[in-house]
N, C-alpha and C positions, 0 to 999 in steps of 0.2 A: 761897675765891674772892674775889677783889678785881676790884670794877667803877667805873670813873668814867664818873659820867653826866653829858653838858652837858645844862643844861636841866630840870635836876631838881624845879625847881618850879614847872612849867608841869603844864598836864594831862595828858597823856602821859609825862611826866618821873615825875611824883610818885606815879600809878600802879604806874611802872616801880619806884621806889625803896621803895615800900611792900610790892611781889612780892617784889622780890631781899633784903630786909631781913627779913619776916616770914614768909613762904614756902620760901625757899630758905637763907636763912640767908648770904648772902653778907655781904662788908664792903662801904659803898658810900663811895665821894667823889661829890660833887652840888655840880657848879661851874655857876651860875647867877647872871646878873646881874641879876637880880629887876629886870626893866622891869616895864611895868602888868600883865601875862599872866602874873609870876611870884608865888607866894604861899606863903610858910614855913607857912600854916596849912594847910594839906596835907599839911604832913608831921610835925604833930602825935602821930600815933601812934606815930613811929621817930622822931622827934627826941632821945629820950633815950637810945637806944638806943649803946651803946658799939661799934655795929658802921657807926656812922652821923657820918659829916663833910661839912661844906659850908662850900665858898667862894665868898663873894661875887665875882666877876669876870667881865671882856667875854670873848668869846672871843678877840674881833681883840688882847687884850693876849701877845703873843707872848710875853713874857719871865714873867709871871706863869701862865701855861698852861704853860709848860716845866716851872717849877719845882714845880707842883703834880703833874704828872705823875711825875716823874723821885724825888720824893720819896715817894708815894703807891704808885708799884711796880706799876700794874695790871695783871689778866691779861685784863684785855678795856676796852674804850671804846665807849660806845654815844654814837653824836653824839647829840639833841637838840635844841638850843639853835635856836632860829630865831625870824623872822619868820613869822608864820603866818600872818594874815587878809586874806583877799582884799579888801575893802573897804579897808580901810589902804593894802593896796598900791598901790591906783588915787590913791589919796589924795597918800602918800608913800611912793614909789619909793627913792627911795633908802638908809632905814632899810636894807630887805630885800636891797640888794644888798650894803651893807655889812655886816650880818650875815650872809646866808646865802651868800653868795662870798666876801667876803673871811675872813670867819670859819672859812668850813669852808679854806680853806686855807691858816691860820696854824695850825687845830688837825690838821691835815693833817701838817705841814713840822715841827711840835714829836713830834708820834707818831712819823713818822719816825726823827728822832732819836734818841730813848728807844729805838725796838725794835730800830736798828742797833747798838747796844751791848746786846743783852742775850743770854743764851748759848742755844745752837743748838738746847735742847730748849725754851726758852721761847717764841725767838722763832718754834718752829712752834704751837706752842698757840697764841700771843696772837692777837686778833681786835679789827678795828677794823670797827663796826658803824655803817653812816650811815643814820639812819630818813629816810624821803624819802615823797613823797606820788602818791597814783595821778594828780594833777591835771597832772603833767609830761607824761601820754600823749593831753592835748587830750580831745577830744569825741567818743562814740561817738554814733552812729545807728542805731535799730534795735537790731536783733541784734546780739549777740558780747559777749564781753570783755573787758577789759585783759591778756595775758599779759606775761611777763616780754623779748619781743622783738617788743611794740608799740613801734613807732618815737614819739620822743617830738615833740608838738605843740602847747606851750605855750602858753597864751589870756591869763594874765594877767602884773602885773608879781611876781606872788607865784613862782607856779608855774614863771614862767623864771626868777628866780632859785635854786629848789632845782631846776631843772632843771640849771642850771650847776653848781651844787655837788656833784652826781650823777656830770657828767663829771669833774669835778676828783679823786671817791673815786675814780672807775674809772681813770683816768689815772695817779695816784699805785700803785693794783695793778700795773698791767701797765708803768708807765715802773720804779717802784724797787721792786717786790715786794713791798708792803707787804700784808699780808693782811688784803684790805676785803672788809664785805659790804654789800651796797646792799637797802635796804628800802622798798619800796611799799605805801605802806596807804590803803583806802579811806577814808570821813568816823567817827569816832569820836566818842561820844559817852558819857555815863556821868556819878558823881560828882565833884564839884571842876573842870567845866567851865568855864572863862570867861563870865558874862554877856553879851558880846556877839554867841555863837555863837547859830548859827539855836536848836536842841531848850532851853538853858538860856532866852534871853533870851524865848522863846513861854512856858515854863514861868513866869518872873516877871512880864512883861507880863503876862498870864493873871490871873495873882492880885490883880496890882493894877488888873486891870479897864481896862489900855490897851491898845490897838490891837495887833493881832498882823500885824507888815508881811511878805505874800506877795510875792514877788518876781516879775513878768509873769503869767505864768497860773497858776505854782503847778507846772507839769509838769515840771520838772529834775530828775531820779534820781538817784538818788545809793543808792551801795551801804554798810550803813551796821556800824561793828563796834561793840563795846563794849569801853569801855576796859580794862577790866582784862583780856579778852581777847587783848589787842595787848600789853599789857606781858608775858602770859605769851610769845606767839610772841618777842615779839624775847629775851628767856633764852634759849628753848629753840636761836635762831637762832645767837647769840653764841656758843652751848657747844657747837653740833652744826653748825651751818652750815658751808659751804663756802667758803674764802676765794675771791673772784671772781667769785661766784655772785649773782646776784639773787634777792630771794623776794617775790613781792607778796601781800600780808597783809589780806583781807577776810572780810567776813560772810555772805556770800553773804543777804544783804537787802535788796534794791532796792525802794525807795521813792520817789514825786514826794514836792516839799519840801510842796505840800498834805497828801498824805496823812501826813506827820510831824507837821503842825503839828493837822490835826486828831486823832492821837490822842492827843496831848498833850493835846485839849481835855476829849476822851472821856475820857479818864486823870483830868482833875480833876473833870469833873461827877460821877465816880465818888467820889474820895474830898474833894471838897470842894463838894458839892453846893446849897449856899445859893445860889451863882454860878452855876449855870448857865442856856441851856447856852453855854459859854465860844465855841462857834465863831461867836457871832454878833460877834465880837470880831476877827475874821479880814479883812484888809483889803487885795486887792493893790495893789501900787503900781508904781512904773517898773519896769522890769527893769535890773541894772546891765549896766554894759558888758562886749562880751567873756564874757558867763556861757553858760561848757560845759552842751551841752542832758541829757548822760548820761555817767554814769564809774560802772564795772561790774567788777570784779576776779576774776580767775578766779586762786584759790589751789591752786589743786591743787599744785604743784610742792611745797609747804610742808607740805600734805595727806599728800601721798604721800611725800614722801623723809624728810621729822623728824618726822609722827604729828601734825601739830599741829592741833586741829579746835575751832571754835569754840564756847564753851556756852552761851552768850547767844541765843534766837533775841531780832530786834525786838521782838516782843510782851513776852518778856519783861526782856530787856534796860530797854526803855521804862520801864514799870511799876518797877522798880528805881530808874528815873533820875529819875523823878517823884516818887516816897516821898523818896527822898535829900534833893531840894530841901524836900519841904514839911518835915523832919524837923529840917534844918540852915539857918535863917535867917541862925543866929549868923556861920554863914562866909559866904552871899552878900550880907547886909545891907551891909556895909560896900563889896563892890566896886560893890553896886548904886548907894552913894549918889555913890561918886566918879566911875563914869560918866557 
């Protein structure tokens, strides 16, 4: 099997390229343009790996995305590559539209290309996979879930643009038949996390004894998976999934951001007990704009029709993702110092 991932060395990316490398055994290309969120020390353990290629490139470079593809031969494409953090987005808007629209739509119009030339038994196997985020379906209240025909209600500049990029996959299915599948996944968390996300940056703050910032009162849920969980769903989606199909992809872990941040605390008075106890370190602060009160994912569709079930719960998911850090300084020292 031959997979090209965008974005390969992000968190989610590199997860992904460590499953289909060391697990399943596929050939991977990982076209990633290493902005600050991308990091080759990630993929340290398949880096050497003769089943393992990466090119440095944007995705918005159309001419060099073609030829990467059209020479690489893949039997599947898993998008990737994005702008991800909400806070950025408020920030600087425009990064995110230019990556995540125009980009998903140059790698869009190159796939095209490639799989209109390829012959009749490939191009029904091939599969173009766009991972997307549950934050496009806005803010739940109360009860219920996200299913896959929640109407979407974007709050940030993050989330409306992979909202837009979402229409552009499903556009491209049904205008030229390209066989897309669209992926929604709750918040992830895990090894090789970026230091600026909520669960790593509480983990480092923590250690170095500064300020753990809660955002308004702490009470925003969030449904929460683990990484290497997600990397298995989207294989299993890419190889079984249904082209046209939507699948949204969570943990079924619902959590306020207090109650993440305090077991993180609980997690280190456990195994680093000199400091404690670490919640008195816990500080809220403004709430930002636009922050959706609940995002909740109901997987069943993905449960039930491709077998896929999560093995992580939070408890222990957590406790993995906190050993990880105290274990590996070598890999977050350095982004810690450039932030």
């Amino acid at each position: 099997m031959r997979v090209l991932i965008t974005g390969g060395a992000g968190f989610i990316g590199s997860a992904l390229v460590r499953h289909l490398i060391s697990d399943i055994g596929a050939d991977v290309m990982n076209i990633d343009k290493l902005t600050y969120a991308g990091n080759l020390a990630s993929l340290e353990s398949v880096s050497a790996s003769p089943a393992y290629r990466f090119v440095q490139a944007d995705i918005t470079d159309a001419q060099t995305i073609s030829e990467v593809i059209t020479t690489f031969q893949p039997e599947h494409i898993i998008h990737l590559a994005a702008e991800t953090h909400v806070d950025r987005s408020i920030d600087t808007p425009d990064a995110f539209i230019t990556t995540n629209v125009t980009g998903t739509f140059t790698l869009l119009e190159a796939t095209r290309h490639y799989w209109n030339r390829l012959p009749t038994a490939e191009k029904s196997a091939f599969r173009f996979l766009h991972v997307s985020t549950d934050e496009v379906y806005g803010s739940l209240e109360g009860e219920g879930l996200f299913t896959e025909d929640t109407a979407y209600d974007p709050s940030s500049p993050y989330s409306s643009s992979k909202a837009a990029s979402d229409h552009l996959a499903r556009a491209w299915h049904r205008t030229y038949g390209l066989p897309v599948i669209v992926t929604n996944c709750s918040n992830n968390y895990g090894p090789y996390h970026f230091p600026e996300k909520l669960i790593p940056l509480t983990i480092l703050n923590a250690l170095e004894g500064q300020s753990l910032p809660v955002y308004g009162d702490g009470k925003q849920i969030r449904d929460w998976l683990y990484v290497e969980d997600h990397a298995r769903a989207l294989h299993m989606i890419a190889a079984k999934g249904q082209a046209g199909r939507t699948y949204n992809i969570g943990g079924r872990n619902e959590r306020t951001n207090l109650e993440v941040v305090s077991s993180v605390c609980n997690l280190l008075d456990k195994h680093r007990p000199q400091a404690q106890p670490h919640s008195h370190l816990i500080r809220h602060v403004t709430d930002r704009p636009g922050h959706d009160r609940r995002y909740a994912i109901d997987a069943t569709r993905l449960e039930t029709e491709l077998g896929w079930q999560a093995q992580e719960t939070f408890e222990t998911g957590i406790e993995k993702t906190v050993l990880w850090y105290l274990e590996n300084r070598h890999w977050w020292q350095p982004l810690r110092e450039r932030l």
